[in-house]
Residue, then its C-alpha position, 0 to 999 in steps of 0.5 A: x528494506x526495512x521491516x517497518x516499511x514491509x509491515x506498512x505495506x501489509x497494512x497500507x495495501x495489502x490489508x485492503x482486500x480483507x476491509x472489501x466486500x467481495x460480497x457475491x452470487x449465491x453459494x453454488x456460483x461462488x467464485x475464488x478471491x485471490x490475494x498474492x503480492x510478490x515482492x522482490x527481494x523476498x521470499x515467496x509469499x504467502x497466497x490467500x485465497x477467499x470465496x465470494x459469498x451472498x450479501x446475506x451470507x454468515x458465518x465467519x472467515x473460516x467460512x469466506x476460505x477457499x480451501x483444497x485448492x491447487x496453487x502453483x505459482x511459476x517464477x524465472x521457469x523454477x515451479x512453486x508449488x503451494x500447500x494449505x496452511x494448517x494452522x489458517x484456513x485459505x492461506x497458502x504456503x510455498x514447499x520450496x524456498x526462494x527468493x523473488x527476482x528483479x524483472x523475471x516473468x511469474x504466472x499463478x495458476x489457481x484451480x479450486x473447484x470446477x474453476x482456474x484462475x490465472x494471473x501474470x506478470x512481469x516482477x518490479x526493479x528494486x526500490x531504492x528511497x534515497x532521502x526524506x526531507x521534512x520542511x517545518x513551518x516555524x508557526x502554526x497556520x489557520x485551516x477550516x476542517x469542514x464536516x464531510x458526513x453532512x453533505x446534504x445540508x447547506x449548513x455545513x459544519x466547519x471548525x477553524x483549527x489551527x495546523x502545522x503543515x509538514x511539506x515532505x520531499x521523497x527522493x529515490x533511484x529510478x536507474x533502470x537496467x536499460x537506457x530508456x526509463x520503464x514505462x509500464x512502471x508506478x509507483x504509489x508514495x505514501x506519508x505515514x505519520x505517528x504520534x509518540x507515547x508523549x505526544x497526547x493528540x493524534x495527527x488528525x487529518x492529512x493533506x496529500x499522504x498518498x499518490x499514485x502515478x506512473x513512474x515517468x510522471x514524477x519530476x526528475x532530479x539528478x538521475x531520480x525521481x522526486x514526490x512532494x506530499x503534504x500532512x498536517x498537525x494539528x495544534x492546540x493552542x492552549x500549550x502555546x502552539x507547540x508542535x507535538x513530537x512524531x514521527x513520521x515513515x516515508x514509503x514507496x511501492x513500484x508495481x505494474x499496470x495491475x498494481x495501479x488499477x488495485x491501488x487506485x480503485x481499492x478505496x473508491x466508495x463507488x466499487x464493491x471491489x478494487x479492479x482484479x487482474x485475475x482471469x476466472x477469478x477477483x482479487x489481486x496478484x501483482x508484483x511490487x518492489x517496496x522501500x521506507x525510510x523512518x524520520x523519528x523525533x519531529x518537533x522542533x519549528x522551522x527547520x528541515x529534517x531530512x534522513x538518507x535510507x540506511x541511517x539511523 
């Protein structure tokens, strides 16, 4: 996998622990916050673990840490265990090297305090995107953009704009070890599109850019599976509706049930928390498999761009 598409997932997923308040109980019943995503194909990861703290609480992240805790992570029956980083208070680091397994068997142990917190799993089949197609309409089309943050008002404010809608077809390998596919399998599919230092105007608002569905829920093409999703460019009309140059990176993430939960619920302004996983504790720790493909150069109407993973 690429590096853009891990530092993607770093800001696209993994990020959403740190933007939750994990606001808590009183200092004396805190507990420990764990954040741990093992990605096959790649080292062991870095495992950051936080407190909960009171709603009123101060102090910086150096004081949200957990720090002096005892952390082994389990991996295929080989023992990890993790030291503090000196450097970056509540991150933990492996002592040994390794890489992480397609379909093997993890478990976390974390003992902080007087309390353990536990997590497992099973680690995630490699992700492999095979294609990204990119359809662009030949002209712009007329959206109405409504005012969200007025809802209370029957008034509601809403600009008439005009907008290129990019239709983007993701295609990738869904050929599990056995003959039947993995149910327990998700996958979340997400469209991340980027202006270029020479376009002046900011993609402004998205259409369909993320999902999240159970991996047999995804149609089937010629042995794979295929997601649709749609982002949309705005245009101003004063440089004759020309489409801006972007670019645009198509990821993909496989996880597990505990994966979906996260993923799902990490952005719901309902909770105060995505759903945890971890036993005696909050947080995540979760097995993912990862892959991206980067469409650069998108500017010209009425064509279909599509890139196959692997090209440049």
């Amino acid at each position: 996998m690429a590096a853009a598409g891990r530092l993607l997932l770093a800001a696209g997923l993994l990020l959403g622990l740190a933007r939750c308040d994990w606001s808590g109980p009183p200092a004396d019943e805190t507990e420990v916050v764990v954040e741990a995503f093992l990605e096959t194909g790649q080292p062991f990861p870095p495992i950051v673990l936080r407190q909960t703290t009171a709603l009123s609480g101060n102090g910086g992240e150096a004081s949200k840490a957990a720090t002096g805790a005892d952390v082994v992570l389990t991996h295929d029956d080989m023992r990890v265990p993790y030291h503090e980083d000196d450097q970056t208070a509540g991150r933990y680091e492996p002592t040994v090297s390794g890489v992480v397994k397609a379909r093997m068997p993890w478990s976390l142990t974390v003992r902080w305090k007087q309390d353990t917190a536990r997590a497992q799993g099973r680690t995630a089949v490699s992700m492999n995107l095979t294609e990204v197609c990119v359809e662009v309409p030949s002209e712009p089309v007329q959206a109405v953009q409504v005012d969200s943050l007025r809802r209370d008002s029957l008034d509601i404010p809403a600009t008439r704009d005009l907008i290129f809608p990019m239709d983007v077809t993701v295609h990738w390998e869904s050929n599990f070890p056995s003959a039947s596919t993995d149910t327990t399998a998700w996958v979340r599919a997400q469209l991340r599109p980027d202006t270029t230092a020479s376009s002046s105007r900011l993609i402004g608002f998205f259409l369909e850019p993320d999902e999240v569905r159970r991996e047999d829920a995804f149609s089937r093409v010629n042995g794979g599976r295929r997601w649709r999703g749609v982002y949309a460019v705005p245009v101003d009309s004063s440089v004759d509706d020309l489409l801006p140059r972007h670019d645009l990176t198509a990821t993909l993430v496989r996880g597990d049930d505990a994966f979906a939960d996260y993923a799902q619920t990490r952005t719901d302004p309902e909770r105060r928390e995505p759903i945890s996983n971890v036993d005696g504790g909050l947080g995540i720790a979760t097995a993912v498999s990862v892959d991206s493909v980067f469409v650069g150069d998108i500017e010209e109407p009425g064509i279909q761009k599509c890139v196959a993973s692997g090209s440049t």
